[in-house]
TORMI-760827 format. One line per 3 residues: number of its first residue (from 1); their letters; for each residue y, x, z of C-alpha. Coordinates in steps of 0.001 Angstrom, whole numbers, plus 500000, padded with zeros to 6 digits. Each point is the difference from the previous one (the first is absolute). Layout:
BEGIN
NUM	a	Y/X/Z; ...
end
This chain:
BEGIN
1	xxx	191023/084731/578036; 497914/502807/498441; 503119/501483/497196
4	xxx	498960/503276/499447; 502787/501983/498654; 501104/503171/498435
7	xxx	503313/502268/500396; 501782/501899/497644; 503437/502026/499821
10	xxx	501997/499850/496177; 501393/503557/498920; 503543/497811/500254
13	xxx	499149/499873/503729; 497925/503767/500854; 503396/501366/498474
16	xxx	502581/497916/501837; 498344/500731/503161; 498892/503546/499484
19	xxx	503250/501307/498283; 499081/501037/496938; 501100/498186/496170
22	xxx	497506/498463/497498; 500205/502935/497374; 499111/502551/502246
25	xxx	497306/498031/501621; 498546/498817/497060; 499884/503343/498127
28	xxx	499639/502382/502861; 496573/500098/502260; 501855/501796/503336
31	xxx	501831/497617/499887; 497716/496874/499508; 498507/502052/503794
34	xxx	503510/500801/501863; 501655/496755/499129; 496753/497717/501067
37	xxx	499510/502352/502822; 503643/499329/501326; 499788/495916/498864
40	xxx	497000/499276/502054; 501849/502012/502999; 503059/497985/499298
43	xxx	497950/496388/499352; 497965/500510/503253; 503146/500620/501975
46	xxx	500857/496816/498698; 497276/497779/499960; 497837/501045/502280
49	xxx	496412/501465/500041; 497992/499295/497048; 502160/501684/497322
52	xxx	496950/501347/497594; 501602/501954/497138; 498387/502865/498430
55	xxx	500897/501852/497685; 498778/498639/496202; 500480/501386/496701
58	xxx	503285/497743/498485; 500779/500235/496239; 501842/497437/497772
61	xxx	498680/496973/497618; 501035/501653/496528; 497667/502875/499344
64	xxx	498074/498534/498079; 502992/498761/497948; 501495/503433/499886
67	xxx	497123/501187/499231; 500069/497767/496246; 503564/501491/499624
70	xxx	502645/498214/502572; 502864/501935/501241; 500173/498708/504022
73	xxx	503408/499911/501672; 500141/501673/503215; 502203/498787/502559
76	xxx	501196/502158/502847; 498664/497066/502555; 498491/497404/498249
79	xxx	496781/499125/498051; 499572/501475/496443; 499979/498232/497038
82	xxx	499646/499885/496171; 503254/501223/498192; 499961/497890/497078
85	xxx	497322/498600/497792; 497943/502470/497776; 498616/497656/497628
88	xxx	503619/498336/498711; 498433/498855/497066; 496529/498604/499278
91	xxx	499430/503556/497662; 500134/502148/503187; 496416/499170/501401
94	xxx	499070/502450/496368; 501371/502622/502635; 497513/499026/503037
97	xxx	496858/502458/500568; 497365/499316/502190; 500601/502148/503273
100	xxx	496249/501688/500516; 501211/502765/502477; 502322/497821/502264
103	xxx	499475/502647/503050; 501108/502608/497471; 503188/498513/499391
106	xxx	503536/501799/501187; 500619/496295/501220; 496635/499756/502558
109	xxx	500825/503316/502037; 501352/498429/502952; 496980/498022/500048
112	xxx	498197/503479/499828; 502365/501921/502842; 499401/497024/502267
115	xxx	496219/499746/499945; 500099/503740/500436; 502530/500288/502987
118	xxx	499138/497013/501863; 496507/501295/500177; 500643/503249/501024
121	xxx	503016/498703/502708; 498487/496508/500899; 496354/499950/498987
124	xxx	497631/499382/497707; 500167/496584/499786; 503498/499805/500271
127	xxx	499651/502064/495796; 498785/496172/498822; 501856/498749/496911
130	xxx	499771/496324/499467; 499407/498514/496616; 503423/498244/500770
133	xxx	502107/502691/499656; 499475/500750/496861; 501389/496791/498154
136	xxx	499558/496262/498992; 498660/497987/498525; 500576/499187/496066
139	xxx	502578/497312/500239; 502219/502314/502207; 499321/503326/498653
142	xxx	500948/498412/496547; 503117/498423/501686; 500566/503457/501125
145	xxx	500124/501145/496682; 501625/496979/498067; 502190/498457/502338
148	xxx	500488/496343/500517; 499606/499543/496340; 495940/500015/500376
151	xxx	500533/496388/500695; 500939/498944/497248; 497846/502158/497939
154	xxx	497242/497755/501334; 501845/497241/498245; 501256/501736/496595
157	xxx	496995/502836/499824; 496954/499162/501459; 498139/502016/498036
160	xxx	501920/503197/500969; 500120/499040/503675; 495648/500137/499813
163	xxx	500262/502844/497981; 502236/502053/502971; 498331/497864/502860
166	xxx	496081/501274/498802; 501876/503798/499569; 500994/499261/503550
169	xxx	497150/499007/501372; 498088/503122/498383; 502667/501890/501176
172	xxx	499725/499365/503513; 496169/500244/499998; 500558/503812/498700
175	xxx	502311/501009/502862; 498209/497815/502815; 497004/501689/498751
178	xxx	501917/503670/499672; 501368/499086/503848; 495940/499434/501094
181	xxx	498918/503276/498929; 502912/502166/500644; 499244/499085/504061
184	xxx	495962/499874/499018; 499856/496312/500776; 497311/498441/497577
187	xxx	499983/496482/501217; 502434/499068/502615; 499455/496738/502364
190	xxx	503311/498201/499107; 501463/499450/496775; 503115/498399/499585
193	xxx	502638/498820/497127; 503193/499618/500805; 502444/498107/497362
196	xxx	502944/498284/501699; 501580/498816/497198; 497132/497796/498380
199	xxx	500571/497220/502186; 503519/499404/497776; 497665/499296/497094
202	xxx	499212/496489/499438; 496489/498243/500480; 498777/499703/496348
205	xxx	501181/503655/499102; 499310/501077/503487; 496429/499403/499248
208	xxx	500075/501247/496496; 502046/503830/500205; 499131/500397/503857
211	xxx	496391/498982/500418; 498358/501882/497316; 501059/503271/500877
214	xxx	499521/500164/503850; 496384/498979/499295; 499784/502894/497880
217	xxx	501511/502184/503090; 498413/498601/502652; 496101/499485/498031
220	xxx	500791/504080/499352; 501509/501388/503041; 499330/497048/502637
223	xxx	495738/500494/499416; 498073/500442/502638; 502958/499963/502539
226	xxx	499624/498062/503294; 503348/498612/499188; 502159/499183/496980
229	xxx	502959/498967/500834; 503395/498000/497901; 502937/500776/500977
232	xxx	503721/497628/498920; 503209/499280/500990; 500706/496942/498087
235	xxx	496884/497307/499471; 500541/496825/500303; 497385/497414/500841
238	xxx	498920/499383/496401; 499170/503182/499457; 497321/499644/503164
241	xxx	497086/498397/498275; 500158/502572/496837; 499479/503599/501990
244	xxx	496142/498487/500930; 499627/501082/496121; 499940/503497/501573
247	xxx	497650/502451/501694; 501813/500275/503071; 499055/499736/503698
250	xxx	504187/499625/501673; 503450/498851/499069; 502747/501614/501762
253	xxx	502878/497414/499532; 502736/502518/501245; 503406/498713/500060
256	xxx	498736/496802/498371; 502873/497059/500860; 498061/497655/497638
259	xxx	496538/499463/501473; 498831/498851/503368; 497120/501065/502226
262	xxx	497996/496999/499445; 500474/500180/495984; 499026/503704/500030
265	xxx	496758/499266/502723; 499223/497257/497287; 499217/502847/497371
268	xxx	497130/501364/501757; 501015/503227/499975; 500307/502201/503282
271	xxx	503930/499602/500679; 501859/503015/500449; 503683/498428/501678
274	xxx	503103/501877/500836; 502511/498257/502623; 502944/499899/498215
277	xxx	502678/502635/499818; 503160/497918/499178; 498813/498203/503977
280	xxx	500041/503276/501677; 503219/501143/498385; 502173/497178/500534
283	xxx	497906/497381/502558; 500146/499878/503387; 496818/500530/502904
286	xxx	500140/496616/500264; 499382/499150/496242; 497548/503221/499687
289	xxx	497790/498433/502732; 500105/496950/498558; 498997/501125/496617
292	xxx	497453/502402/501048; 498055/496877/502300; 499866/498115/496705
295	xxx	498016/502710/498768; 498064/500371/502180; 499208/496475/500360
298	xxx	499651/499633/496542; 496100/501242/500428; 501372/503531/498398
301	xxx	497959/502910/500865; 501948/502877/499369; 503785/500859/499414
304	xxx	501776/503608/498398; 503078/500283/502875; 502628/501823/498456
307	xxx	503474/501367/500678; 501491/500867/496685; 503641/500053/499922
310	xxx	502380/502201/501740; 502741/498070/502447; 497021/497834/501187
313	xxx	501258/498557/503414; 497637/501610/502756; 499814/496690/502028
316	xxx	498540/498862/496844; 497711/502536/499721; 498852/500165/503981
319	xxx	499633/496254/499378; 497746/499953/497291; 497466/502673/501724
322	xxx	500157/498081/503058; 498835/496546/498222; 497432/502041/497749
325	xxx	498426/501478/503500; 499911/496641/501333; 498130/498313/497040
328	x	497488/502768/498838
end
């Protein structure tokens, strides 16, 4: 059938398997090395041959938040997240300062201990820092820092929400750009935004407060990259026809339970697909198989294979690499 495919590991899943928790792995470099070291041992034993997991830099979404002032909750074994919202009341964005020495920041030195260590223990390459880790895009990042109640701003303040969306947007520039040079990158091949959270916003103001200020990113950052790349949750299929309004080369759909493989084909966009997580967690091989051949007769070219969440049944797991071999 011709699916080519692509495997990943979650942090959820290195840890579970190589024994470690997610503060320590996400804040500590020997670590990130001992516990994916021991997972791929572990994950080989039980799937088979084929287990490639190397070691890879990990950091969480909200440094770029923290960096504008959030105080992130740390967990002993889960994901961090924002405390509480910084900007309670409309007023509080008086307090926001552009962040023009993000790699400088108390808040980026794990991302600086893990380029360092992984490229002394692991390699070079291995020392790579994604744009990705670093934060989201505007929607999120000001959900981040407003809570739910940037929702309804769009609705009662408009004005405010452009005002802290184009802040944002500059904002994220500064530290992509900060990011770039601190690892001497000048133009990278692959640029991506990821904003889960747009997809919640409506058509009409979808178009007007999300639009606007990823073409700003991605006309700044995404030039002269092979690939630019949009990244959501939460589309639906009416926002489809409005992302052709940007400079962008991909869609990765992600988790996306709203839109099909034909409706995202349609945009004429290369089509970045993930098989879905919620299948392999709590499906059976039968129903994994079944899913994956509609893929893959779908006319899709190319699928993100991904085990993300710890507890994952291993029959599911052996029987999702076993269909993927069989189709690619």
């Amino acid at each position: 059938m011709g699916l080519k495919w692509r495997l990943g590991y979650s942090a959820d899943v290195i840890t579970e398997y190589g024994g470690t928790v997610l503060s320590r792995f996400l804040r500590d470099p020997r670590t990130v090395v001992e516990a994916t070291v021991r997972a791929r041992e572990t994950l080989a034993g039980v799937l088979g041959a084929g287990v490639n997991l190397r070691p890879a830099p990990a950091a969480h979404g909200f440094l770029e938040s923290e960096a504008l002032g959030a105080q992130v909750e740390w967990p002993e074994d889960s994901w961090p997240a924002p405390r509480a919202p910084i900007l309670k009341e409309p007023d509080d964005i008086e307090n926001l300062e552009l962040v023009t020495d993000f790699m400088s920041r108390p808040s980026t030195a794990v991302l600086r201990d893990m380029r360092s260590y992984m490229e002394k223990h692991v390699g070079k390459g291995a020392g790579y820092l994604h744009e990705g880790h670093i934060g989201n895009g505007h929607i999120t990042t000001a959900r981040n820092l407003r809570g739910d109640q940037i929702f309804i701003d769009l609705y009662e303040r408009p004005a405010w929400c452009h005002r802290l969306f184009e802040f944002l947007t500059e904002n994220h520039i500064l530290c992509t750009q900060d990011l770039w040079r601190y690892q001497g990158i000048k133009q990278p091949e692959f640029f991506h935004i990821a904003d889960d959270f747009a997809g919640m916003i409506q058509p009409k103001l979808f178009e007007e407060f999300a639009l606007p200020y990823w073409k700003r990113s991605f006309e700044v950052l995404g030039k002269g990259c092979a690939d630019v790349e949009l990244h959501s949750e939460v589309m639906h299929t009416e926002h489809l026809p409005l992302l052709r309004k940007l400079p962008i080369t991909m869609v990765d759909y992600g988790q996306d339970p709203f839109v099909t493989v034909e409706e995202a084909r349609r945009t004429g966009f290369k089509v970045s697909w993930h098989f879905k997580d919620l299948e392999v967690l709590t499906g059976t091989p039968e129903s994994i198989e079944s899913l994956y051949r509609s893929y893959a007769d779908s006319g899709l070219e190319f699928i993100v294979v991904s085990f993300m969440h710890r507890r994952t049944p291993v029959e599911n797991m052996r029987a999702l690499l076993n269909i993927a071999r069989r189709c690619e």
